[in-house]
N, C-alpha and C positions, 0 to 999 in steps of 0.2 A: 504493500500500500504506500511504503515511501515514494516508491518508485510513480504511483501513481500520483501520487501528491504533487512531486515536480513537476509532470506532463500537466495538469490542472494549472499549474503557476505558471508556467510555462505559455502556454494558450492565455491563457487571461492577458500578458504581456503584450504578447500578440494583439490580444485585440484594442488591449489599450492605445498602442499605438497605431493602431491601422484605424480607430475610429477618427484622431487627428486628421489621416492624409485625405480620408472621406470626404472629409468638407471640401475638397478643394478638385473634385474630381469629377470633372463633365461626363452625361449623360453620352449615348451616341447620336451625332446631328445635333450636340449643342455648338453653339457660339462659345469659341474661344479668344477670338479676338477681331478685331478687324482693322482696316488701316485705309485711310484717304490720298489716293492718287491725283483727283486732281482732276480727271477725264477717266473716258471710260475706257477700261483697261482689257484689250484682246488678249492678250500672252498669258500663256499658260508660267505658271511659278517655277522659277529650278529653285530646289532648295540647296545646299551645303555645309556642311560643318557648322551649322547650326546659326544661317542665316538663308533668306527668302531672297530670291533676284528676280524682280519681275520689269516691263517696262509699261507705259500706256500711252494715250494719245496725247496725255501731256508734254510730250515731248522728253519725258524724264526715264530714266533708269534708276529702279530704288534697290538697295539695300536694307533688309527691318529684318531686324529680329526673329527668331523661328519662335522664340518660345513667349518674348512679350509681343511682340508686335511694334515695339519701338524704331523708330529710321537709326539707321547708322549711316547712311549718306546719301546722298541722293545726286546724278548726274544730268546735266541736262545735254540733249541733240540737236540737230538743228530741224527735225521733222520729228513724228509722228511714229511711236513705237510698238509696231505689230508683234515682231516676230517675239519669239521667246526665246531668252539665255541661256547659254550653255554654258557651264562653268569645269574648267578641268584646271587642275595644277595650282589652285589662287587665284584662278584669274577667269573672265567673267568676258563671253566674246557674244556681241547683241550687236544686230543691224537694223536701220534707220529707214526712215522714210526717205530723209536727206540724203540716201545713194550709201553714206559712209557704212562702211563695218567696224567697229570700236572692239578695241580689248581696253580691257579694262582691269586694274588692281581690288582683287576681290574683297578688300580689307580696308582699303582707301575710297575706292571708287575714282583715283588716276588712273590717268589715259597714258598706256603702255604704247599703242600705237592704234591709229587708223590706215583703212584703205576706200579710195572713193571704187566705187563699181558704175557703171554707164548709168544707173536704172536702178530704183526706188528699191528696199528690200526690207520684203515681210516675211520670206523665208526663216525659218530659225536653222541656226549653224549646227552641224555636228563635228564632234573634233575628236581627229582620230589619228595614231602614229605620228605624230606632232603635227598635222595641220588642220587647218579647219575648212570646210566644206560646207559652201552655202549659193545659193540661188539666186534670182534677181531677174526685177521685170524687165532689162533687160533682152532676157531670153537665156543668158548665162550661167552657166555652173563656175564656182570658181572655188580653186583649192590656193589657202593662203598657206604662209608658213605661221604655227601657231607663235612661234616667240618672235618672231621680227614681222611679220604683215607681210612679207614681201611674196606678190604673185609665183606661185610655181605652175601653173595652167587653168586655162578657162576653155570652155566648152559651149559653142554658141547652140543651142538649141532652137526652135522655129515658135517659139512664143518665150510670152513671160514667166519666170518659173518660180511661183508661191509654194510651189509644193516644199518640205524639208528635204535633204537627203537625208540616205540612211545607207550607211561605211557600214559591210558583211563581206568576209573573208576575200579581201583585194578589189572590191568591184564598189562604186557608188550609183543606188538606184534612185531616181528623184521622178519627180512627175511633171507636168510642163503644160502650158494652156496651148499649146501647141496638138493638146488631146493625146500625148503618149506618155508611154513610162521610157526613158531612158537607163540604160545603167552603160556604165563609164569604168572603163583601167582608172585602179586609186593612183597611181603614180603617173601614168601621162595624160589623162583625161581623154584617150583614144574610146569612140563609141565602141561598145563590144554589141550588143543589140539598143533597136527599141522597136516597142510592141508595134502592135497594129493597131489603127486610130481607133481611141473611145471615141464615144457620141460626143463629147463635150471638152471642156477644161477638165486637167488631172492638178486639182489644189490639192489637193488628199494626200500627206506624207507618206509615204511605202511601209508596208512595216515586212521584214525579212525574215525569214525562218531558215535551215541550211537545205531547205529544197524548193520554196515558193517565194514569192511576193505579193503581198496582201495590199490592194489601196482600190482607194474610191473615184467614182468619176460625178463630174458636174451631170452628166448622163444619168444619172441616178443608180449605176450599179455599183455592183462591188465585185472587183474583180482578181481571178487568184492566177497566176504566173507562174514558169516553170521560172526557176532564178539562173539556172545557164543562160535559157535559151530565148527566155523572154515567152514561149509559147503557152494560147491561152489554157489553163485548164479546167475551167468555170467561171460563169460569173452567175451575179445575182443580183435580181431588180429590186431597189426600193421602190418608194411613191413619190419620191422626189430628191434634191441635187446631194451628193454626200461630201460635202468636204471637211468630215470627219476624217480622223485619219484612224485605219483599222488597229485594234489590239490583238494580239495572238498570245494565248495563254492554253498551256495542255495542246489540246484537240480542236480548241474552238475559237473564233476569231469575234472581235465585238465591235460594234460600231455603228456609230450615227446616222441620219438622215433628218434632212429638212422635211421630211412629211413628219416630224414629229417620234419616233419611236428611236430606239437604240434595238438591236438586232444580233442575237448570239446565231452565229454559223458553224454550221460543223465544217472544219480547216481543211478535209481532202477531199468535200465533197460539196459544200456549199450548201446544205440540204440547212433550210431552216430549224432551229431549235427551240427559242423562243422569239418574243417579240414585245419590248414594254412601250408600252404610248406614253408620252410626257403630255405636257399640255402647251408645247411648242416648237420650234425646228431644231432638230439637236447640228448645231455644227463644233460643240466639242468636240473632244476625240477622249474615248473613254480611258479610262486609267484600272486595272486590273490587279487588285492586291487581295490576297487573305482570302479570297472567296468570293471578293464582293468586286462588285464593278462600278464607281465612282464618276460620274459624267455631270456636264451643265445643260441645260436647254432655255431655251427661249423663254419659255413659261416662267422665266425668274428663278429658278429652284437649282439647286445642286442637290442629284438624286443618287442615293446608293441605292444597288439592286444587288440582289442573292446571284453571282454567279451559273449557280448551277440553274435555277427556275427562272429568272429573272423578275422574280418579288418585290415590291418595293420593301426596304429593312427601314429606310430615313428618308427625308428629304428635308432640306432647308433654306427655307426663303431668302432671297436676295430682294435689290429693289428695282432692278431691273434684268434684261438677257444676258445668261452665263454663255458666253462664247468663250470665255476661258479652256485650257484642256487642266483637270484637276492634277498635282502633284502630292504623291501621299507618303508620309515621312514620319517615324517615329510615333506612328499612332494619332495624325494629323491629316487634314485636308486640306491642301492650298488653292485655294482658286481664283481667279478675276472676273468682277462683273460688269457690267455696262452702266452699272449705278456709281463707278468711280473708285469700286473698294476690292480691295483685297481680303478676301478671307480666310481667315486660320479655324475651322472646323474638327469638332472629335471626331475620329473617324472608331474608335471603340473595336470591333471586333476585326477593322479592314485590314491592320498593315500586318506582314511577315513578323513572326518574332512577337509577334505581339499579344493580346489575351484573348484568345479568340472561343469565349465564349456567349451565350445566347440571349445575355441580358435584354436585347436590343427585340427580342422574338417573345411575346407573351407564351403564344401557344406551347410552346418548344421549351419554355424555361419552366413554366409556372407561378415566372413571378406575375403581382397582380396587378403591376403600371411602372414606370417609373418612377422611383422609390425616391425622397431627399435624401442628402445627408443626415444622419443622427445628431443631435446634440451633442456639444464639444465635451460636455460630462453625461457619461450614460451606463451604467449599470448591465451587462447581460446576466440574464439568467438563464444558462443553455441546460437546464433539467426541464424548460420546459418543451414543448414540440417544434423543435425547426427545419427548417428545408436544407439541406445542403446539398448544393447546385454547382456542379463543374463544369468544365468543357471539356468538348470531344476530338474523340481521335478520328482517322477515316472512315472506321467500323463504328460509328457511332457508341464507342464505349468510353466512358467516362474515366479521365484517367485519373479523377480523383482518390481511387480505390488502392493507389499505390499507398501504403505509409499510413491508413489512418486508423484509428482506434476507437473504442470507444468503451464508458465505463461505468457500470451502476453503483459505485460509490464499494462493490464486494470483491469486483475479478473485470479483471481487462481483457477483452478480446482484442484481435485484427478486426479489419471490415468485413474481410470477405468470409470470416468465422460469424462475423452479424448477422451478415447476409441469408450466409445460409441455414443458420438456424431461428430465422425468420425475426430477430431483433430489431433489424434495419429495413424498414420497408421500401422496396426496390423499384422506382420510375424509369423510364426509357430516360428524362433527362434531368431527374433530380431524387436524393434520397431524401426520406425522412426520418430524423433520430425522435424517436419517441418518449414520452417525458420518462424522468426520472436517469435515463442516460448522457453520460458527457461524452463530447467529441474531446481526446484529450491530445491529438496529435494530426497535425494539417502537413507535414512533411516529415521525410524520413525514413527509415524503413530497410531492406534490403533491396526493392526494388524500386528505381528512382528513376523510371521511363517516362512519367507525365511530367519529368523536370524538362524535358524536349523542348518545351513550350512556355516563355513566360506566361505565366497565368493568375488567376484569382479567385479564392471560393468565394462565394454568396453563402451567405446565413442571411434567412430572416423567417420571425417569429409571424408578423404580421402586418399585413396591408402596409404599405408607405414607410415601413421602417427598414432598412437594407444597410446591412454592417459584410464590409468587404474587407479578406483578410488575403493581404500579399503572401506569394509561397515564400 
């Protein structure tokens, strides 16, 4: 019983201190912060080492804070900032309306160097092998050298090129209003293919896998690529123009359309999966983390959906149309709206690494709403009937069963000794310790497989009361 005595002090520690971090911990879809650009802000966010780089039509490029939302600098251009930053090595490369391409000091926000291009650029850069790689209405591809700016090849294509490129094993595929996909030698900019004409403008960024290429056409499809050879191997008709630019995750590819819906496809076949209706033209380009699939649309709202079903899980109002593409970082959503702001949103179950349980799912958890925080002083009394609520593994088994105990004040079992002599009564996605029993151990154990995952149990007693203890 000593033994048990410590595990009881032990846990009570535990929660003492975990009911502090409580207070301070957003729902998912809550506001975490936000930040005034100034005009309405196209570009999607890069984040970095724990700052946000985004630009807008203010002519500006900001640096703020990832975790307050505070500016740490702010740069101005001499046009209008579409495209969105790419930041590798410190340093921060965003092109202009004003022709120019900027590098930039990721810490300072100095100008390490520019290059002017013929033509306006809403392209956003990728940078890869030390150079950067970027588009321009023009009609141009141009590879710079990433530390000095200076041209190492340009590549005239037969229109304007809004599209991003995208650097996959030696080759840059980009898209062009010229209505093809192009891809390019990364070292001399020599065409190796481009497709056969879509119907329309190709603004839709590529997105690359080591066999296909995935992107959108102003045509309204969506179209998949052999990636040698350029040839087509499917495509798929929206209801209207897509310059979303596709996401490829697993098996399935996801992505936008101005009729309004965002669009899961199966990757080698094209064969519809799902299909979610927003309540406006999605020209984000969805963001794929943890499950969940993170997009903006017209209709104001940055919407998370369930991966797999394409369910709505959150949405959260803006004040105007998210044409932003969402960046998701740390358990965070970054995105820009046409209302001038920048958003820093919970994203709660979305990111990698992160606690990807079902708080955010009534049906699925059991909880009975979004819960407050507890009071900064509060008492539990866990003899009497609580829920305890993990997350799940692939096989939908809870991996909370590793390590935990429990105690009627005479003899301690395991869980899985509860379980199965009917002490612990067993849900698909929550147990329940029945009164008179303590949970007296939340980690530990010999088998330490649900530590894979940062994660967090849920206890609660009742309605609106929710005490969250970190593993």
């Amino acid at each position: 019983m000593e033994e048990s005595a410590m595990r009881i002090s032990a846990i009570a520690a535990i929660i003492c201190v975990s009911i502090s971090a409580t207070a301070a911990l957003a729902a998912p879809g809550d506001l975490v912060w936000s930040f005034d650009t100034g005009a309405e802000t196209y570009t999607g966010p890069a984040v970095s080492d724990g700052y946000v780089y985004v630009g807008s039509d203010s002519r500006k490029v900001f640096c703020i804070n990832s975790a307050s939302g505070a500016e740490k600098w702010v740069y101005t251009t001499g046009g209008a900032v579409f495209a969105s930053p790419a930041v590798s090595d410190g340093r921060v490369y965003v092109g202009s309306w004003d022709h120019y391409m900027y590098c930039l000091d990721g810490l300072t926000g100095l100008v390490i160097w520019t290059y002017p291009a013929d033509g306006s650029i809403s392209s956003s850069p990728a940078v890869d092998g030390g150079c950067v790689y970027v588009g321009s209405d023009d009609g141009k591809v141009y590879c710079l050298d990433a530390v000095t700016g200076a041209l190492v090849w340009s590549h005239q294509t037969g229109d304007a090129v809004r599209s991003s490129p995208a650097v996959v094993g030696g080759y840059v595929y980009v898209g062009s209003a010229d209505n093809k996909i192009h891809c390019l030698d990364v070292a001399t900019g020599w065409p190796v293919w481009s497709s056969g004409e879509t119907g329309a403008d190709v603004d839709s960024s590529p997105a690359v896998t080591e066999l296909y290429v995935y992107v959108g056409s102003d045509d309204g499809n969506v179209y998949c690529l052999e990636a040698d050879t350029g040839s087509p191997v499917w495509s798929y008709g929206t209801g209207g123009e897509v310059f979303s630019s596709p996401a490829v995750s697993g098996d399935y590819v996801y992505v936008g359309s101005d009729d309004g819906n965002v669009y899961c496809l199966e990757a080698h076949t094209g064969s519809p999966v799902w299909s979610h209706g927003t309540g406006g033209g999605v020209f984000s380009s969805p963001a794929v983390s943890g499950g969940y699939v993170y997009v903006g649309s017209g209709d104001h709202y940055v919407h998370c959906l369930d991966a797999a079903t394409g369910g709505s899980v959150w949405s959260h109002g803006t004040g105007d149309a998210v044409r932003s593409s969402p960046a998701v970082s740390d358990g965070h959503v970054y995105v820009g709206s046409h209302d001038r702001n920048v958003y820093c949103i919970e994203a709660g179950a979305g990111d990698p690494g992160e606690w990807p349980m079902f708080r955010h799912d009534l049906p699925r958890s059991g909880v009975a709403g979004y819960a407050p925080p507890p009071p900064p002083v509060f008492e539990v009394d866990l003899t009497t009937n609580w829920n305890l609520i993990g997350y799940l593994r692939a096989d939908d088994r809870p991996y909370l069963l590793a390590g935990c105990y429990i105690d009627d004040g005479s003899a301690t079992m395991s869980w899985d000794d509860a379980v199965a002599a009917g002490l612990v009564q067993p849900y698909i996605y929550y147990y329940v310790v029945p009164h008179g029993y303590r949970i007296l151990a939340t980690s530990g154990g010999d088998d330490d497989s649900w530590r894979s995952e940062r994660g967090y149990w849920l206890l609660t007693n009742q309605p609106g009361l929710t005490l969250i203890i970190p593993r």
